[in-house]
C-alpha positions as CSV (number, residue, x, y, z in Angstrom):
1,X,-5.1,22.9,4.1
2,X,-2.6,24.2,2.0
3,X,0.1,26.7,3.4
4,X,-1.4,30.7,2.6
5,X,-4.9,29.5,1.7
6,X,-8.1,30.3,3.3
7,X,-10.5,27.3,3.6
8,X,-12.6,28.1,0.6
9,X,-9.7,28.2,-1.8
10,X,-8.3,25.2,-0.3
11,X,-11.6,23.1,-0.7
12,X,-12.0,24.6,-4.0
13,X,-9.1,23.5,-5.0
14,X,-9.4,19.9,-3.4
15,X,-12.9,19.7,-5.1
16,X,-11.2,20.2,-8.6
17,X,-8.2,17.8,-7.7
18,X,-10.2,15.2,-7.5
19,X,-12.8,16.3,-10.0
20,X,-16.2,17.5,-8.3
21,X,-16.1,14.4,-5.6
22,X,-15.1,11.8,-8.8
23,X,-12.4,9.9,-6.9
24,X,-11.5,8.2,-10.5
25,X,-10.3,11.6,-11.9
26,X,-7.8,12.5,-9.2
27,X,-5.7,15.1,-10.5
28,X,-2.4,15.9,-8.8
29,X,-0.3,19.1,-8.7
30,X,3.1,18.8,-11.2
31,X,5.2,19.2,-7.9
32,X,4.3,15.7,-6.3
33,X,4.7,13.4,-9.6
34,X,8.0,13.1,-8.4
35,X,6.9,11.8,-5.0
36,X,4.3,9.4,-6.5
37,X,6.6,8.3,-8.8
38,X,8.9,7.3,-6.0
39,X,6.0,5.5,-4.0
40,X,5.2,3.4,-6.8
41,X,8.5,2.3,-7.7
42,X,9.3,1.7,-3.9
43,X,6.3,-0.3,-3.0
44,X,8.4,-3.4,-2.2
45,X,10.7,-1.1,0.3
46,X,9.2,-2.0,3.3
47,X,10.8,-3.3,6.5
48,X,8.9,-5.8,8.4
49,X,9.1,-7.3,11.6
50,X,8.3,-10.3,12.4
51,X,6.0,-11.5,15.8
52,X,7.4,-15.2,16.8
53,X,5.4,-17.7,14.6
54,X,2.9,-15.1,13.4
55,X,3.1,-13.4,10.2
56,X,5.7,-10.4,9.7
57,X,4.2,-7.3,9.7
58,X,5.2,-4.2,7.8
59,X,7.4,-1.4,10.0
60,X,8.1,1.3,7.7
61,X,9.7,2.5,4.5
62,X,13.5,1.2,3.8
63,X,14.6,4.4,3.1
64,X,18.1,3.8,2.1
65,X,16.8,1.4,-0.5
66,X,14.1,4.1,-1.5
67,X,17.1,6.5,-1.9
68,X,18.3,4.9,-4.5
69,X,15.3,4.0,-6.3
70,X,15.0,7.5,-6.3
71,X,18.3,8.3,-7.9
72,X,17.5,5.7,-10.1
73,X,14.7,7.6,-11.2
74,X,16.4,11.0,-11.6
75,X,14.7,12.5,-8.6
76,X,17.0,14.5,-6.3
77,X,15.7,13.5,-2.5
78,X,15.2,16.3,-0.4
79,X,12.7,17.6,2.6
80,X,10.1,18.0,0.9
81,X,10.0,14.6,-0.9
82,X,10.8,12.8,2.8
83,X,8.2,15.0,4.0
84,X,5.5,13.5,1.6
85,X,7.4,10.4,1.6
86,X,6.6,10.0,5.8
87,X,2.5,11.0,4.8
88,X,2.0,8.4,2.9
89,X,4.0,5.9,4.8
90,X,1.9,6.4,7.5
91,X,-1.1,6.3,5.9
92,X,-0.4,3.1,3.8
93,X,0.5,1.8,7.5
94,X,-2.9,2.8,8.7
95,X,-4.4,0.5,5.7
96,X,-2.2,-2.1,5.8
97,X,-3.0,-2.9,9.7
98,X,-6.6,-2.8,9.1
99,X,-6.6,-5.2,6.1
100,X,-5.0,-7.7,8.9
């Protein structure tokens, strides 16, 4: 829930970011186009590990190399992009180790 909100406000809100349950129509705030920006051009960043003869599997965000993609986009990196950054690493981990 979002920081100072009470839970009807936030679910309010959530219902018209993603437009009355249309997942199509997801409509985010001005303040994270940055971070998606980032994600998107950084989809290639990620370090993998590999398991002897098995196939290499995906460890995390290079964030060095998403550091400068992100200076190469003309986005200043600070906590609060890492911060959104780390959310949805860990949730494209999640998928990504369920799609194995």
């Amino acid at each position: 829930m979002a920081e100072g909100m009470t839970r009807p406000e936030a679910m309010t809100m959530a219902r018209t970011m993603v437009g009355e349950g249309e997942v199509s129509n997801v409509l985010l705030p001005a303040s994270d186009h940055d971070l998606i920006r980032l994600i998107l051009a950084s989809n290639n960043r990620w370090l993998r590990a590999s398991a002897g003869l098995g196939p290499s599997i995906p460890i995390g965000l290079d964030l060095p190399a998403v550091d400068v993609t992100a200076r190469w986009l003309g986005i200043n990196p600070d906590a609060r992009l890492l911060d959104g950054l780390m959310i949805l690493e860990r949730e494209a981990l999640k998928l990504m180790r369920t799609e194995r």
